[in-house]
C-alpha positions in Angstrom: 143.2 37.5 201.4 145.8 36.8 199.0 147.9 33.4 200.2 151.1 32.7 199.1 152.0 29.7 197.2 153.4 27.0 198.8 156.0 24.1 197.9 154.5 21.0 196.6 157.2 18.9 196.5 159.1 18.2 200.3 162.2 18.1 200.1 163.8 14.7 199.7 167.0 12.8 199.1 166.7 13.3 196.0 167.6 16.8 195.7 170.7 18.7 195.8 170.9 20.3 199.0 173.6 22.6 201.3 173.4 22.6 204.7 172.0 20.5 207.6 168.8 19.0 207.2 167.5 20.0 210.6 168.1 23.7 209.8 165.0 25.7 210.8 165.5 27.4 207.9 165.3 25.6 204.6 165.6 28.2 201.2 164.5 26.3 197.8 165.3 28.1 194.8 164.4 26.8 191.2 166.8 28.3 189.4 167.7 28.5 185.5 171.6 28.7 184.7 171.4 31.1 181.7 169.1 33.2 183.6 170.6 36.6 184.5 168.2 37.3 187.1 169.7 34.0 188.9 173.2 34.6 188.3 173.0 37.8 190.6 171.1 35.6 193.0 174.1 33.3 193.0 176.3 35.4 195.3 173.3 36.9 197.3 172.4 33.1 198.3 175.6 32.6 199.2 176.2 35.3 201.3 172.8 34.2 202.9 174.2 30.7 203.6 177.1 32.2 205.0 175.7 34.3 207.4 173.1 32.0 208.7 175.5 29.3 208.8 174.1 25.8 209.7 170.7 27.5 210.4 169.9 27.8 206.7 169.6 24.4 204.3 169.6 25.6 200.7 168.5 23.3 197.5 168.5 23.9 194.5 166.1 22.6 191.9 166.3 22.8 188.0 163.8 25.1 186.1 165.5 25.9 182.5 163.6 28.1 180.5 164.2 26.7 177.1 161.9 28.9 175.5 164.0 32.1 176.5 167.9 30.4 177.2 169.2 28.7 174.5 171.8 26.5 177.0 169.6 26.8 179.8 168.5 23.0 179.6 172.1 21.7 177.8 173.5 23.9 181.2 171.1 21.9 183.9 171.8 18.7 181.9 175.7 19.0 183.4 174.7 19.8 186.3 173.1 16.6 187.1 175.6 14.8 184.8 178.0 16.5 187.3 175.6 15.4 190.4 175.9 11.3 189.0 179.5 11.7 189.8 179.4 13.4 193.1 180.2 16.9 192.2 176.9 18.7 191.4 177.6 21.9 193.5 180.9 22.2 191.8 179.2 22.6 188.7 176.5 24.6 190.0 179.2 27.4 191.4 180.4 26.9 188.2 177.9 27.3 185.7 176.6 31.0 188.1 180.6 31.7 188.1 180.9 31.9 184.8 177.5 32.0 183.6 178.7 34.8 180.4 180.7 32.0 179.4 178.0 29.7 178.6 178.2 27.3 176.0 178.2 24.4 175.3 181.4 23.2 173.7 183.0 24.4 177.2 181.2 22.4 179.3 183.3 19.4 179.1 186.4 21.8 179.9 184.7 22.5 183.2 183.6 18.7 183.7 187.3 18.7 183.0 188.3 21.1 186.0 186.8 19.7 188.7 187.6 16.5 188.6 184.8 14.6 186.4 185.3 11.5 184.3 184.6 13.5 181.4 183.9 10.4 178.8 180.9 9.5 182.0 179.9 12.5 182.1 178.9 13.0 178.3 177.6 10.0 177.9 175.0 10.8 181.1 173.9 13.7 178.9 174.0 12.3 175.5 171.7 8.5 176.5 169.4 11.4 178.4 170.6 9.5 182.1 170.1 12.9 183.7 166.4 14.3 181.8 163.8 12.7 183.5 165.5 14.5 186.9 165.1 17.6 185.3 161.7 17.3 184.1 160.6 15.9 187.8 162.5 19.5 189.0 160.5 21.3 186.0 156.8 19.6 187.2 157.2 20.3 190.6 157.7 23.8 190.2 154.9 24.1 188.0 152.5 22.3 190.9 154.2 25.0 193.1 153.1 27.9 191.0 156.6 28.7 189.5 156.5 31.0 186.5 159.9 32.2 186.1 163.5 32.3 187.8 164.6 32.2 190.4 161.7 31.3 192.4 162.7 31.0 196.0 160.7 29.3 199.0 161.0 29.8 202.2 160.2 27.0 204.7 157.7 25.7 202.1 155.8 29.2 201.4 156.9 30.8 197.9 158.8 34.1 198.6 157.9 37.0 196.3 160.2 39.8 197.3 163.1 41.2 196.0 166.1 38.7 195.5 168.6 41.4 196.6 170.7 40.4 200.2 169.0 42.4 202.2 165.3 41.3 200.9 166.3 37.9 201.5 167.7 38.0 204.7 165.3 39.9 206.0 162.6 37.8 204.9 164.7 34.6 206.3 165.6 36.2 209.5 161.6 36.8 209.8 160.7 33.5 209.5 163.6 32.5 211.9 162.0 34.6 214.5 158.7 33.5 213.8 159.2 30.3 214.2 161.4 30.5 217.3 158.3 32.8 218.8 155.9 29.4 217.5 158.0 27.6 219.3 158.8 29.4 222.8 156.4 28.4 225.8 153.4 30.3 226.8 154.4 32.8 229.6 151.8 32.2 232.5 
């Protein structure tokens, strides 16, 4: 019987994460920001997160396919350069919202726009401040079995449907009920 993958690395403090952290649902996604496939994810994990509400905690973890995404690395790189300041889902909506924009001489214009100390936030890229949390992203998607973007889990078990709303939610609102049927008394 064929076994999903599941998610090698727990979430920590460490990562970038939306929502509270006793949420019975938790939806990791390692995500590319060039990739098209997860720029129309982007508003379907939204939507998700809007609809569950505090019963979903999304995080989002860096997986930049350099070999097919030119920017895809230079784009996660000012991501976390945006994260050292306090602002990493600004940047995040950012890079999805405007992903066919993509390059790099505008990134400091968006550093720019929401608020970052743009001279910081270069220099975070530039001395490599922000790599090594990229290639820790990178790694533990690899242990988890991720091949390509996005890659979602689900509560720790690697999610291989279709990354269309209805898919999703679907596949979240299952695991909501299962676990609320783990988690209801025997009936005697």
């Amino acid at each position: 019987m064929y076994k999903s993958p599941t998610l090698t690395q727990p979430v920590s403090a460490g990562d970038h994460v939306e929502g509270p952290a006793d949420a019975a649902l938790t939806l990791v996604e390692y995500g590319d920001y060039q990739c098209p496939y997860c720029g129309a994810a982007y508003p379907v994990v939204k939507r998700s997160q809007k609809t569950l509400g505090k019963k979903l905690r999304f995080v989002f973890r860096n997986f930049p396919l350099t070999q097919e995404h030119r920017y895809a690395l230079i784009a996660a790189e000012a991501a976390e350069a945006a994260a050292v300041q306090g602002k990493f889902w600004e940047m995040h909506d950012l890079l999805f919202e405007q992903q066919n924009l993509l390059k790099p001489e505008i990134l400091h214009l968006w550093a720019k726009r929401i608020g970052l100390n743009v001279e910081q936030f270069e220099k975070d890229i530039k001395q490599g401040v922000v790599e090594k949390l990229i290639q820790e992203d990178r790694q533990s998607g690899i242990r988890s079995g991720v091949n390509g973007t996005p890659t979602f889990f689900i509560n720790g078990t690697r999610y291989d449907g279709s990354s269309d709303y209805h898919s999703l939610l679907t596949a979240l609102e299952s695991e909501l009920a299962r676990r609320s049927i783990d988690r209801s008394p025997e009936v005697q």
